[in-house]
C-alpha positions as CSV (number, residue, x, y, z in Angstrom):
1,X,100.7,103.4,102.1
2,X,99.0,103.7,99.2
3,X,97.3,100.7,97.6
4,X,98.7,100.5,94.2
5,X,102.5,100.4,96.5
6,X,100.9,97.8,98.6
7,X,99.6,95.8,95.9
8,X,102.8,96.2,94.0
9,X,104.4,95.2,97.7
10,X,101.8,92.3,97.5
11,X,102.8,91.2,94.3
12,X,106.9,90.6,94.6
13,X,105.9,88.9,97.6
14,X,103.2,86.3,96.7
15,X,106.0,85.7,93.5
16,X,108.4,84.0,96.7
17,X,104.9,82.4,98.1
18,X,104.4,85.0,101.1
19,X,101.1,86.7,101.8
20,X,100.3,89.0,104.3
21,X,97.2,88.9,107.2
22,X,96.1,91.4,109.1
23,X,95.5,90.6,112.8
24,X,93.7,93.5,113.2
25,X,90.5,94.3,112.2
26,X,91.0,98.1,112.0
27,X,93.7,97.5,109.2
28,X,91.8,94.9,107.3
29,X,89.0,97.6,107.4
30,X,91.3,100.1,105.7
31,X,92.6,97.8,103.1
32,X,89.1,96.6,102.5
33,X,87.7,100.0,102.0
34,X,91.0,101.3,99.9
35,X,90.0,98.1,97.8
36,X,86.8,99.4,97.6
37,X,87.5,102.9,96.5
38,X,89.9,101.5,93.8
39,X,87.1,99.5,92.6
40,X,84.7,102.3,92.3
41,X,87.5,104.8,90.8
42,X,87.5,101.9,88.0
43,X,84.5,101.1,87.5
44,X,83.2,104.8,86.9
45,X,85.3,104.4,83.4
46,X,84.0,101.1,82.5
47,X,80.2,102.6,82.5
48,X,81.4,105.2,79.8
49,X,83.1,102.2,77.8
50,X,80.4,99.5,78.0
51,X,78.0,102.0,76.6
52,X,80.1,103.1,73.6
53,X,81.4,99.7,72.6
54,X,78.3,97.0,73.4
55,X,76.2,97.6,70.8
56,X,74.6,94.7,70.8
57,X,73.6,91.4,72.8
58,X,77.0,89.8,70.9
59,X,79.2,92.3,72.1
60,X,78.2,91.7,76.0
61,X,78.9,88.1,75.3
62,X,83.0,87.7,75.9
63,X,82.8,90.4,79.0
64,X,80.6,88.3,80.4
65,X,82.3,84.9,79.8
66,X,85.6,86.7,81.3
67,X,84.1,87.5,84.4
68,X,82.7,83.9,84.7
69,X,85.7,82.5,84.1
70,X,87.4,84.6,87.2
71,X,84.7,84.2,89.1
72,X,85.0,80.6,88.5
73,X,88.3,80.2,89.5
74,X,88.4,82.2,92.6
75,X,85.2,80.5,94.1
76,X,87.4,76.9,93.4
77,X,89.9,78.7,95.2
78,X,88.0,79.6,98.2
79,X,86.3,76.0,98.1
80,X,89.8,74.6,98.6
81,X,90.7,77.3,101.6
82,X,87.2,76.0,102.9
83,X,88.3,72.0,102.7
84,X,91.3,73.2,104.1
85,X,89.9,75.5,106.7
86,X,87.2,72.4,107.7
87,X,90.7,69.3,107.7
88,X,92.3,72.1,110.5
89,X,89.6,72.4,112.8
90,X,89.4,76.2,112.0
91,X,86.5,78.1,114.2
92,X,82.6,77.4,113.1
93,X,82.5,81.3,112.7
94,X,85.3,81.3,109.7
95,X,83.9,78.2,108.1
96,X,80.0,79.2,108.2
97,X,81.7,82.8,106.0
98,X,83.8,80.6,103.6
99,X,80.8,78.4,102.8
100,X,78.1,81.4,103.0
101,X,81.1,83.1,100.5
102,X,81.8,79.7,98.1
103,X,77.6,79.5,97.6
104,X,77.7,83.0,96.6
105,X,80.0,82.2,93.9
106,X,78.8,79.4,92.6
107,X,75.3,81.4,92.3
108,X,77.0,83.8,90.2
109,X,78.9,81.8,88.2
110,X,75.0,80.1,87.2
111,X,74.0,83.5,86.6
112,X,76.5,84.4,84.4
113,X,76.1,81.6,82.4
114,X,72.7,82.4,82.5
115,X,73.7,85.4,80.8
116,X,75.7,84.3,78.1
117,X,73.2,81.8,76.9
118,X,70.4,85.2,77.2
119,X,73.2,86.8,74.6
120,X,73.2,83.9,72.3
121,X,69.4,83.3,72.5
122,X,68.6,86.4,71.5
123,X,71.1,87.0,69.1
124,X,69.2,83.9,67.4
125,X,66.3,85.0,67.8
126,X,67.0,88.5,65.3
């Protein structure tokens, strides 16, 4: 199944609260790798269009203050499956990822906002 039918699949479901898991780790491999691919396929156009539009520190600025905004939100996100994951007693394995994976986040989300105050700072500064 492609993934733009399984995310569309994906989609009407989490709208009526379901979500699917994969018990297997040879399917979460393939959707993890068709999530790559998609990723990639993307990004190769956003390359072209960074370098046409941003041309200057200002114009970086709201991209980057998007991404730190989803970023963000999904690392809150996974702190709450984390909480959760720690209240149920969930293996040591799955709660060492979570918390190796909410870290991450929050890393980025200070980098990012390292960024943005780079853009402003040296805007000001010409």
């Amino acid at each position: 199944m492609s993934l733009a039918r399984r995310s569309l699949m994906e989609a009407a479901a989490a709208r009526f609260g379901w979500r699917r898991a994969y018990a297997d780790t040879t399917d979460a491999d393939g959707l993890l790798i068709e999530q790559t691919e998609a990723a990639y396929t993307e990004a190769a156009d956003h390359a072209q269009l960074a370098t046409a539009k941003n041309g200057d520190v200002l114009h970086v600025q709201p991209c980057v203050l998007d991404v730190r905004g989803r970023v963000l939100a999904d690392v809150l996100y996974l702190e709450g499956l984390l909480v959760g994951a720690r209240n149920r007693g969930l293996p040591p394995e799955l709660i060492e990822r979570l918390e190796d994976a909410v870290d991450h986040g929050h890393e980025m989300t200070v980098l990012l906002a390292d960024t943005v105050r780079t853009t402003a700072a040296l805007h000001a500064a010409s």
